[in-house]
C-alpha positions in Angstrom: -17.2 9.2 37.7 -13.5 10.5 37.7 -12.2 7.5 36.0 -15.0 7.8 33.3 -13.6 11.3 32.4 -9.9 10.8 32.7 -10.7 7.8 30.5 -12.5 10.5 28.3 -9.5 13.2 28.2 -7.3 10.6 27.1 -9.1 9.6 24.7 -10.1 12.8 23.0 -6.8 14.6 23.7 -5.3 11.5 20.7 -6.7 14.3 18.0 -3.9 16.9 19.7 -1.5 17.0 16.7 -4.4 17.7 14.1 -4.2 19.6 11.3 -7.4 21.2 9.8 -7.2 20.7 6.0 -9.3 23.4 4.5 -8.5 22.2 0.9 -11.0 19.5 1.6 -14.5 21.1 0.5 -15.8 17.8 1.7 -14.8 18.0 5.1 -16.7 19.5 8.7 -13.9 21.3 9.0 -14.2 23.3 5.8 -17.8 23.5 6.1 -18.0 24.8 9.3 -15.1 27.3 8.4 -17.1 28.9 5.4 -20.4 29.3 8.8 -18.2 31.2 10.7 -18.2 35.0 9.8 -15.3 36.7 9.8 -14.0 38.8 12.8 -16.5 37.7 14.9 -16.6 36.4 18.4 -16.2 32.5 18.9 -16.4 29.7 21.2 -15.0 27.2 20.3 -16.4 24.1 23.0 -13.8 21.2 22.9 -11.3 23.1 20.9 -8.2 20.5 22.1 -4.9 22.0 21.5 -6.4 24.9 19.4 -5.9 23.7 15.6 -9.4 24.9 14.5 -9.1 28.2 16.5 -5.7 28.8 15.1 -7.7 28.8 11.3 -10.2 31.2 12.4 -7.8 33.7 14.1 -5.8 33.9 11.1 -7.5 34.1 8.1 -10.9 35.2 9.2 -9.4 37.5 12.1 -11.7 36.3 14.6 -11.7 36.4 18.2 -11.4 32.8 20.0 -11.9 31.5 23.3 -11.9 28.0 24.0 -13.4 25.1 26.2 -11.1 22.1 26.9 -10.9 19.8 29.3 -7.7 17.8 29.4 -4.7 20.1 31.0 -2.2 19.5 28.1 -4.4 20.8 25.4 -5.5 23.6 27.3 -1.8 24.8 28.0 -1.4 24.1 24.3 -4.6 26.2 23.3 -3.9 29.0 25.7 -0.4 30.3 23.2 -3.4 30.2 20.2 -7.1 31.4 21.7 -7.8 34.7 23.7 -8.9 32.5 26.9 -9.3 28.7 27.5 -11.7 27.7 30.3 -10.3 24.4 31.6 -13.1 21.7 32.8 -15.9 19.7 31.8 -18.6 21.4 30.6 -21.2 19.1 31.8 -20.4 20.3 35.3 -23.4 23.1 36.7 -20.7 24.8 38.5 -18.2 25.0 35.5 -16.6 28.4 35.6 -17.3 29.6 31.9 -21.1 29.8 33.1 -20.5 32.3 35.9 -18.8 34.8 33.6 -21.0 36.8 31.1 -20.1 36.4 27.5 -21.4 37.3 24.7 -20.7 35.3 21.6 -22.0 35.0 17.7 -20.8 31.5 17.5 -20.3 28.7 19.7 -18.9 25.8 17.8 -19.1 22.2 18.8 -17.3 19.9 16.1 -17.8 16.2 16.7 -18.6 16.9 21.0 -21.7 16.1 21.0 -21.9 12.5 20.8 -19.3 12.9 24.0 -21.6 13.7 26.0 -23.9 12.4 28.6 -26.5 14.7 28.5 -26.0 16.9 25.5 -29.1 18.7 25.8 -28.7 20.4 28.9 -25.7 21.5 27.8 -26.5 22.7 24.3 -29.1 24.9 26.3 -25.7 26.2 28.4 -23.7 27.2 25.2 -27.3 28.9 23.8 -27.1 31.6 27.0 -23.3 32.7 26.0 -24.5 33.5 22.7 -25.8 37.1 21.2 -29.3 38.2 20.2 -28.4 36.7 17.1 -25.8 34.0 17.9 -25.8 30.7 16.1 -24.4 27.6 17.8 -22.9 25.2 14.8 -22.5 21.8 15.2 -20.9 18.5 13.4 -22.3 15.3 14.3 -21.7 11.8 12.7 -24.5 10.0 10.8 -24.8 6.6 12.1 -27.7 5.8 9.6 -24.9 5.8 6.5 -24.4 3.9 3.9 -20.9 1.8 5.6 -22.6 1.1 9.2 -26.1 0.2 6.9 -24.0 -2.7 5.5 -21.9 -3.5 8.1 -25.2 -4.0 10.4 -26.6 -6.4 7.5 -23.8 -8.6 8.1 -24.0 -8.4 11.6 -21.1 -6.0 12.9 -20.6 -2.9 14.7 -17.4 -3.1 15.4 -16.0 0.0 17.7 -13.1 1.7 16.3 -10.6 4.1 17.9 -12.1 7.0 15.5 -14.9 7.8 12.6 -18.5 7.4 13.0 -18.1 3.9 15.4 -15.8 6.0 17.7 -15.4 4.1 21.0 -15.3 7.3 22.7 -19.2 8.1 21.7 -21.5 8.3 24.5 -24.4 8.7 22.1 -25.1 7.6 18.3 -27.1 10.0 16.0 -29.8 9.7 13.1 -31.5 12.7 11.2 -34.2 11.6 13.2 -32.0 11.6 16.2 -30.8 14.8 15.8 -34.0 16.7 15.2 -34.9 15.5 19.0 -32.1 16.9 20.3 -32.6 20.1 19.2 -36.3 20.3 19.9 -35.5 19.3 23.4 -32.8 22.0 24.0 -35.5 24.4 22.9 -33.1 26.3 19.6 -33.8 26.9 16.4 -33.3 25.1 13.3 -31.4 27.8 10.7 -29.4 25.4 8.4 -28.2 22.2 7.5 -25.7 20.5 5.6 -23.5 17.5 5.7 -20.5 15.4 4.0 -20.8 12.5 2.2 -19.1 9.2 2.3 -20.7 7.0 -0.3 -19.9 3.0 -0.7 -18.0 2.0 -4.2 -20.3 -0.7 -6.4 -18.2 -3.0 -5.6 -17.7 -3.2 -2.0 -21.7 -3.3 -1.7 -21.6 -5.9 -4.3 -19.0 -8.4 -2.1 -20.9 -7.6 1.5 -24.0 -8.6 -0.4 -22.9 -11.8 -1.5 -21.2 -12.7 1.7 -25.2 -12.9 3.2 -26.5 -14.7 -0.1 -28.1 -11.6 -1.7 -27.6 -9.9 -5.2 -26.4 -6.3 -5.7 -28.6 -4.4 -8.6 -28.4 -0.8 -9.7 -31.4 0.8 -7.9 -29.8 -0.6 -4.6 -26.4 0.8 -5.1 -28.5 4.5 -5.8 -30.6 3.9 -2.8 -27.4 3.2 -0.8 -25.5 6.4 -2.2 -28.4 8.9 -2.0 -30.7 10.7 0.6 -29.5 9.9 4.6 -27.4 7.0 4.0 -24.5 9.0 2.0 -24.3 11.7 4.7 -21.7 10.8 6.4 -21.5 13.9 8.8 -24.8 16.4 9.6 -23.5 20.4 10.1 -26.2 22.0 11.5 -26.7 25.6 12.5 -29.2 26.7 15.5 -30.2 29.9 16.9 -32.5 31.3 19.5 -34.8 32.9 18.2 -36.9 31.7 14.8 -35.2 32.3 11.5 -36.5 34.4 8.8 -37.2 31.6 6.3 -38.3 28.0 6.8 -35.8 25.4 7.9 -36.5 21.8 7.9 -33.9 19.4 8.3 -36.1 16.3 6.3 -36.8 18.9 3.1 -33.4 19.1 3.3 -32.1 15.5 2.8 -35.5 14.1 1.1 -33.9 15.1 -2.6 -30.5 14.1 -2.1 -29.1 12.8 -5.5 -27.0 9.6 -5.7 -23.6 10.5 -4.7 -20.5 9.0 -5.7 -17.8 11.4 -4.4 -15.7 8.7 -3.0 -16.2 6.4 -5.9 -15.2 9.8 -7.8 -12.0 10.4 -5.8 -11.2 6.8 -5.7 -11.5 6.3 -9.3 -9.7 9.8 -9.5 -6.6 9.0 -7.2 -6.5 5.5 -9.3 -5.5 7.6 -12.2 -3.3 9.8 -10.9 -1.3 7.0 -9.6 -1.7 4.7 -13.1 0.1 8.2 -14.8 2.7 8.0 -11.7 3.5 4.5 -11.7 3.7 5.5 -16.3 6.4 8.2 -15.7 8.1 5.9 -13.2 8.3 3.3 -15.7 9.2 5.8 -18.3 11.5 7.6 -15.8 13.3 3.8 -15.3 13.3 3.4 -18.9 15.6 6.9 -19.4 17.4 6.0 -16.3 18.0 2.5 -18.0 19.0 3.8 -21.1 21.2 6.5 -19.7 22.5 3.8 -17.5 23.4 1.7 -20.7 25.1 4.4 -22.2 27.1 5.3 -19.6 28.3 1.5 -19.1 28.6 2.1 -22.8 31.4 4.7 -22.3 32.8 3.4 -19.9 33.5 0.1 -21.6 34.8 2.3 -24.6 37.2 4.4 -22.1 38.1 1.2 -20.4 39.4 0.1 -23.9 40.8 3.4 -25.1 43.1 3.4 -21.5 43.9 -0.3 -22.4 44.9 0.3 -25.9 46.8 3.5 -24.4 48.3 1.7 -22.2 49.5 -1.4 -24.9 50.9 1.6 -26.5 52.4 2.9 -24.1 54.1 -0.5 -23.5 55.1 -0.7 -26.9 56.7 2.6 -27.4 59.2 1.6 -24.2 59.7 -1.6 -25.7 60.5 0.1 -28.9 62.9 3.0 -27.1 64.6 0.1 -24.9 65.5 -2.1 -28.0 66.8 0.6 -29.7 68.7 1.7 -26.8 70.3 -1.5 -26.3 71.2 -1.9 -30.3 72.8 1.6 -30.1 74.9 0.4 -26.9 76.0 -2.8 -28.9 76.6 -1.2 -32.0 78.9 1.6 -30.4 80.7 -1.4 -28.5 81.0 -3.6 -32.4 82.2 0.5 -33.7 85.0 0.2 -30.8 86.1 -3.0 -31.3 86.5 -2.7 -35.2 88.1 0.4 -34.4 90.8 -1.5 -32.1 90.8 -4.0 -34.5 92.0 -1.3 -37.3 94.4 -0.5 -34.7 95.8 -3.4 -34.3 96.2 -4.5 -38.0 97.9 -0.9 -38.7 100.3 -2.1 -35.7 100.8 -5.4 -37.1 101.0 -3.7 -41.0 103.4 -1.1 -38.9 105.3 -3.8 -37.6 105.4 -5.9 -40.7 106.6 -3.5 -42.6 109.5 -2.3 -40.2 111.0 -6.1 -40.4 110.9 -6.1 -43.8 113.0 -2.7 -44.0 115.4 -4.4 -41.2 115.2 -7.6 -43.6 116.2 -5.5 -46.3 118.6 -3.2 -44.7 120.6 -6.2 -43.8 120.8 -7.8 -47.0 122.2 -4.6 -48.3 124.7 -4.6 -45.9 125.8 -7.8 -46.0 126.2 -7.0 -50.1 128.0 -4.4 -49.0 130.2 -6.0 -46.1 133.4 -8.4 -46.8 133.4 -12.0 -45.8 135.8 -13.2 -42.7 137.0 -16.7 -43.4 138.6 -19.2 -40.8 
């Protein structure tokens, strides 16, 4: 028997890092939420590390104790709910039946099916609760539409979560359900459900794969009534409501649903206009991309260009530094050239006074003979 439940605590304590999504009208947890009145008192039976409790206590100001029995969660549940008895509620002897509490709402959200003898312990949770107390319950439909196909092709498959849960110790109908509660003796005072209907298509291929056509009146019959539910939320009390309550009224009218088809068909949309503005995003991002390159090519040019110029124009300055040099040196050395002719023309002239000069003298000057 210990190995059974620490097998058990393990395997419920995986749900620990849940987070309750009350955006989801279509959810237990939303459902269950909208039950609960505010600033009341609640049990919450099975309430792991406290994620559900956490919702209540702050935004309807309730006041939350809390059943758990693996001894991580409960540490975890005891910094969120007033009190957390630790232990399995199955036990006669567990501790949160010798104290006297008075509760308007025991919730127990997908427990039931955990456990071995649910109602015996459904009629424990009725004696904590008020005059007028309602115990509210989730419990998965094993009568809808997926497991209804899935059984027509010959599986049941366990799963690590959802309605084939490995964890479940027991598997619910309608039918089912409306035993339970006549054996633990409450009060039927409302019930209501989520839905999980099965796309036209998908009954279409697991039709064909066992030789049989899909038609229109099948793909209704499959998406309204029992088999779209998908979860039951029921609401019980001790003593007889006010108004009539059955549970088969309830679900006999059920329209064809398509709220998954809906969503599906929804979501597909959404992401057709994301994957859109992606492609028109790449196309910007492309062109912008193309104009960049663009300048860059043309600034990649302009510093070419500048620097060809910039070439040139040192070319230019070099050549016309050298010409100066050589023309300043050609300037000096016509310059000693003009020097040296007027030397020459200098000394030219002075030989032809001496020439001169001594021809007059010797005009001048008498003869000596021998």
């Amino acid at each position: 028997m210990a190995s059974t439940v620490i097998w058990r605590l393990f395997k419920l304590s995986a749900y620990s890092e849940f987070v309750v999504d009350l955006q989801n009208g279509n959810s237990s947890w939303r459902k269950v939420f909208d039950l609960v009145s505010a600033r009341s008192r609640v049990l919450d039976v099975g309430c792991n590390s406290g994620y559900f409790a956490k919702v209540l206590i702050e935004q309807k100001g309730c006041h939350v104790d809390g059943v758990e029995i693996d001894p991580g969660d409960a540490d975890r549940a005891r910094t969120i709910c007033s009190t957390v008895f630790e232990g399995d509620v199955e036990e006669p002897t567990f501790v949160l039946y010798k104290v006297s509490h008075s509760y308007d709402f025991v919730v127990c959200l997908d427990i039931i099916e955990h456990l071995r003898n649910p109602a015996i312990a459904i009629q424990r949770f009725a004696r904590l609760l008020k005059p007028e107390g309602k115990l509210v319950f989730s419990i998965p439909n094993m009568a809808n539409g997926s497991v209804r196909l899935g059984l027509l092709q010959g599986m049941f498959d366990y799963q690590h979560e959802g309605l084939l849960d490995e964890t479940h110790l027991h598997f619910y109908t309608l039918e089912a359900i409306c035993k339970l509660v006549e054996e633990s003796g409450l009060h039927w005072h409302g019930l209501t459900h989520t839905a999980q209907d099965v796309t036209p298509e998908a009954i279409e291929r697991c039709l064909e794969q066992v030789g049989l056509n899909s038609s229109a009146e099948f793909v209704d019959y499959l998406n309204s009534g029992e088999s779209v539910v998908y979860q039951y939320i029921g609401t019980l009390g001790v003593n007889q409501p006010t108004g009539e309550c059955d549970p088969h009224v309830a679900f006999a009218g059920i329209e064809p649903t398509s709220y998954y088809a809906d969503v599906l068909a929804s979501v597909q949309a959404e992401s057709r206009q994301v994957f859109n503005n992606m492609v028109t995003l790449a196309e910007e991002d492309s062109r912008k991309a193309a104009y960049i390159l663009q300048l860059e090519q043309s600034l990649a040019a302009a510093a070419a260009m500048a620097a060809v110029s910039s070439v040139e124009k040192s070319l230019t300055e070099g050549e016309l530094q050298t010409c100066g040099q050589e023309l300043l040196q050609v300037q000096q050395e016509l310059s000693q050239v003009q020097q040296n002719l007027l030397q020459v023309q200098q000394e030219i002239s002075a030989k032809t006074f001496a020439a001169k000069l001594k021809r007059l003298v010797s005009l001048f000057t008498p003869s000596h003979r021998n």
